[in-house]
VMD Tcl script that builds the backbone (N, CA, C; Angstrom):
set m [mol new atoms 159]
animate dup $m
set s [atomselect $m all]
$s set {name element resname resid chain x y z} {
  {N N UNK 1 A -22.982 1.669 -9.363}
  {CA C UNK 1 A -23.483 2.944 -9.807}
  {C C UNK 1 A -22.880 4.106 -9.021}
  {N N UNK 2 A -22.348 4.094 -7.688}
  {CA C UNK 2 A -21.543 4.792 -7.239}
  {C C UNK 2 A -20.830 5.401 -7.729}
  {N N UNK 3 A -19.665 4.381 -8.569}
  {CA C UNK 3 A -18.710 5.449 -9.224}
  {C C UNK 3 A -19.359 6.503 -10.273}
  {N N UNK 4 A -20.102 6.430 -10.630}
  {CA C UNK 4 A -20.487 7.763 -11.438}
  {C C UNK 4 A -20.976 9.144 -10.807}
  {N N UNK 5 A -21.287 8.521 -9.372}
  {CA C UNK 5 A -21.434 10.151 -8.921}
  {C C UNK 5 A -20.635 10.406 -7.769}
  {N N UNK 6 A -19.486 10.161 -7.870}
  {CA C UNK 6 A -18.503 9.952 -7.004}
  {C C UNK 6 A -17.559 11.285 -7.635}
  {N N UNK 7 A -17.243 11.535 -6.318}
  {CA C UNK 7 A -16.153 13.007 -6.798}
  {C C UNK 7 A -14.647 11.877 -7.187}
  {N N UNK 8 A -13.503 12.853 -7.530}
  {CA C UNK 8 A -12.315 12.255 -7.661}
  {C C UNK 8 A -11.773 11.596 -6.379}
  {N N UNK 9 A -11.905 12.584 -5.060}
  {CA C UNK 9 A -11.700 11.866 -3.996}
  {C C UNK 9 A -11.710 10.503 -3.471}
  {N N UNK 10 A -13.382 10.682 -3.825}
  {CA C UNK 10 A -14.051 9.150 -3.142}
  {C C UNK 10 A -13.871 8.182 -4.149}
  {N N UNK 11 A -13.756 8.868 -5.604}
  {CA C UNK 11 A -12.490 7.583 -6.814}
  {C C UNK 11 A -11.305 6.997 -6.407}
  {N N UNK 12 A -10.928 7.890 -5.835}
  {CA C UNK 12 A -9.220 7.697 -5.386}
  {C C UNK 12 A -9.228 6.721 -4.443}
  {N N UNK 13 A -10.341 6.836 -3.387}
  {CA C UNK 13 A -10.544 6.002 -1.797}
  {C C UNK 13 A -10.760 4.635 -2.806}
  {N N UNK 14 A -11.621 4.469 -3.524}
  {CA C UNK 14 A -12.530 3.162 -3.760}
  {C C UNK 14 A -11.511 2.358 -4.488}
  {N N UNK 15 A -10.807 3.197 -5.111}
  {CA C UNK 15 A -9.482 2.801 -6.052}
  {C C UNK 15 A -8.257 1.975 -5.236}
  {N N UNK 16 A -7.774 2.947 -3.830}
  {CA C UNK 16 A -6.856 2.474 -3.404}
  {C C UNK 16 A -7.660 1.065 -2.071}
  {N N UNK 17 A -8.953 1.262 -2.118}
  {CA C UNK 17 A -9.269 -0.104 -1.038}
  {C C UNK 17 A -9.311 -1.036 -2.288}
  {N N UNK 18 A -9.894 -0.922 -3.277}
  {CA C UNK 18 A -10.180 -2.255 -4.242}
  {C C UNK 18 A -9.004 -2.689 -4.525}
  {N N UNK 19 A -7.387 -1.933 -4.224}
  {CA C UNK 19 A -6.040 -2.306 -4.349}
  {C C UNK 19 A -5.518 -3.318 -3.333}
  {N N UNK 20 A -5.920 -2.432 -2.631}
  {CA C UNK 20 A -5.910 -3.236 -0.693}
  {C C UNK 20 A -6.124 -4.582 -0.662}
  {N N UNK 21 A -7.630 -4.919 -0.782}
  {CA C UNK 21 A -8.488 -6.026 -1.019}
  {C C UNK 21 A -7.809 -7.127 -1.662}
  {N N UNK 22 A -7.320 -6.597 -3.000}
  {CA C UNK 22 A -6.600 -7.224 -4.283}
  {C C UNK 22 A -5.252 -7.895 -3.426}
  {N N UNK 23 A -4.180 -6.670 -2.479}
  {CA C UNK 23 A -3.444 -7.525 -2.047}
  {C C UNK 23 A -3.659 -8.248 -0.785}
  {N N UNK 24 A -4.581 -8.133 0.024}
  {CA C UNK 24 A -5.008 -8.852 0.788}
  {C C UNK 24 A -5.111 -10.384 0.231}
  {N N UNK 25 A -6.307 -10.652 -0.651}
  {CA C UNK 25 A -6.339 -11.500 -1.209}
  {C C UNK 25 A -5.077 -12.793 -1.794}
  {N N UNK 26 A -4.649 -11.546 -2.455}
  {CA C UNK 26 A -3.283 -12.439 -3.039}
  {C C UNK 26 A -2.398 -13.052 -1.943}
  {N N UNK 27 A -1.682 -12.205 -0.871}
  {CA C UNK 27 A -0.958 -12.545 -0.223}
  {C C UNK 27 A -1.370 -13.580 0.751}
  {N N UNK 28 A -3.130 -13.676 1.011}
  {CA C UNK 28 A -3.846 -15.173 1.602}
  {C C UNK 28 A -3.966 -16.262 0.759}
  {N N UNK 29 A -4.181 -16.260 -0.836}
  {CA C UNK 29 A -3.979 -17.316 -1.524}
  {C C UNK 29 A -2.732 -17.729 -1.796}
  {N N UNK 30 A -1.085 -16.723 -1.607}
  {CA C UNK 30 A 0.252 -17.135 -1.710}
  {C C UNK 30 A 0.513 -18.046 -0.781}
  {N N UNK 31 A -0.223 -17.958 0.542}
  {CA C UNK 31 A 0.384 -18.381 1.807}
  {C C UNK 31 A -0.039 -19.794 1.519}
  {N N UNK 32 A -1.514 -20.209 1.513}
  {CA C UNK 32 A -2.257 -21.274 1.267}
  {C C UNK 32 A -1.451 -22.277 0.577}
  {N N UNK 33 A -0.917 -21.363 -0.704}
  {CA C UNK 33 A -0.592 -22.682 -2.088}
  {C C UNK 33 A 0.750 -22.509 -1.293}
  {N N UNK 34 A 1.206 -22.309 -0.489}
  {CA C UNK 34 A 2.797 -22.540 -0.261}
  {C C UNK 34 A 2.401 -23.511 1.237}
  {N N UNK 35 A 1.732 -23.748 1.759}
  {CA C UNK 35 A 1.863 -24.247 2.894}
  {C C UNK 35 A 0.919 -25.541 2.599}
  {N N UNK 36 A 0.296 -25.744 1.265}
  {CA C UNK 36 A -0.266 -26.970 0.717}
  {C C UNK 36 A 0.842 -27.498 -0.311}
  {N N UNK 37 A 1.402 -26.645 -0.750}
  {CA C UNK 37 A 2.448 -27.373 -1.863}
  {C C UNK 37 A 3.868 -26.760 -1.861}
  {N N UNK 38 A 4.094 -26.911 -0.254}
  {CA C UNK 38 A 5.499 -25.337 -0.144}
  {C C UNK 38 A 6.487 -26.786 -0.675}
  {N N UNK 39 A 7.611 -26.188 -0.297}
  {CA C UNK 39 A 8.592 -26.961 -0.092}
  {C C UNK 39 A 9.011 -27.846 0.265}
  {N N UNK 40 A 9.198 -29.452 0.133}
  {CA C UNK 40 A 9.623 -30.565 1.155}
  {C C UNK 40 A 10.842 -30.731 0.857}
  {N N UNK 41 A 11.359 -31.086 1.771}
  {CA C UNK 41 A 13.023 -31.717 2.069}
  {C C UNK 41 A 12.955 -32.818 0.953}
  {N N UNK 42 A 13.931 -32.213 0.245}
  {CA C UNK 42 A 14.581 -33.147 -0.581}
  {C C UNK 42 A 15.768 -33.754 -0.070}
  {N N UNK 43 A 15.272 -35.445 -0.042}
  {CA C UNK 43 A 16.474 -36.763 0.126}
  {C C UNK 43 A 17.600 -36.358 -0.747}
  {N N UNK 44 A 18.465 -36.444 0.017}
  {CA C UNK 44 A 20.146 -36.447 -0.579}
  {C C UNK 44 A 20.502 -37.810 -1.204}
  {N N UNK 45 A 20.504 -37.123 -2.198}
  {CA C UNK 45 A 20.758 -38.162 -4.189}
  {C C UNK 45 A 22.131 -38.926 -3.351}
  {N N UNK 46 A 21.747 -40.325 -2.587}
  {CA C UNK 46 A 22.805 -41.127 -2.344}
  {C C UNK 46 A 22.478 -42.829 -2.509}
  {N N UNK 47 A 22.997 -43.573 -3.216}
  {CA C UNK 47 A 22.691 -44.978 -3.140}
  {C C UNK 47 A 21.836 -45.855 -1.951}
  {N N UNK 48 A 21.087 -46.261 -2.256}
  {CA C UNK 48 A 20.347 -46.838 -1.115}
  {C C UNK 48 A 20.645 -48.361 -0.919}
  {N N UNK 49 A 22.020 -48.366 0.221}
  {CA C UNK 49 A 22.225 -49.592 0.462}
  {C C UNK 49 A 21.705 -50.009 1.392}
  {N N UNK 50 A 21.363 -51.229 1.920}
  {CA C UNK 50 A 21.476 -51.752 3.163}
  {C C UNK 50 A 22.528 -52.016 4.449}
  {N N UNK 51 A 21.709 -50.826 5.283}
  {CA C UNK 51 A 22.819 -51.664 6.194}
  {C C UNK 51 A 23.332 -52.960 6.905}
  {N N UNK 52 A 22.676 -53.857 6.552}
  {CA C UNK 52 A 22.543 -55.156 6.760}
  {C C UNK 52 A 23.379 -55.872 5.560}
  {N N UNK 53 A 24.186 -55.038 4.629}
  {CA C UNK 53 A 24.298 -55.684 3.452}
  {C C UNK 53 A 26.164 -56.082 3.779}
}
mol reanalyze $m
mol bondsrecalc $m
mol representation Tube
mol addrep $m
């Protein structure tokens, strides 16, 4: 109910933290899914002989 008696100012403030927040957020759930499902070393596509062979 705030925003309705809110000057443009305190629109502008509530506007640019609810932006903030937004990238806060994102850039803690980017990190998460990359450090649960980042990148693994991919094995080099080579025949798997034995060295015993």
């Amino acid at each position: 109910m705030l925003e309705y008696t809110a000057d443009a100012a305190v629109k502008s403030a509530m506007a640019r933290a609810h932006a903030a927040r937004g990238q806060v957020l994102k850039t803690g759930l980017k990190q998460a899914w990359t450090r649960l499902f980042g990148k693994k070393p991919v094995p080099a596509l080579r025949p798997k002989v034995s060295r015993w062979a």
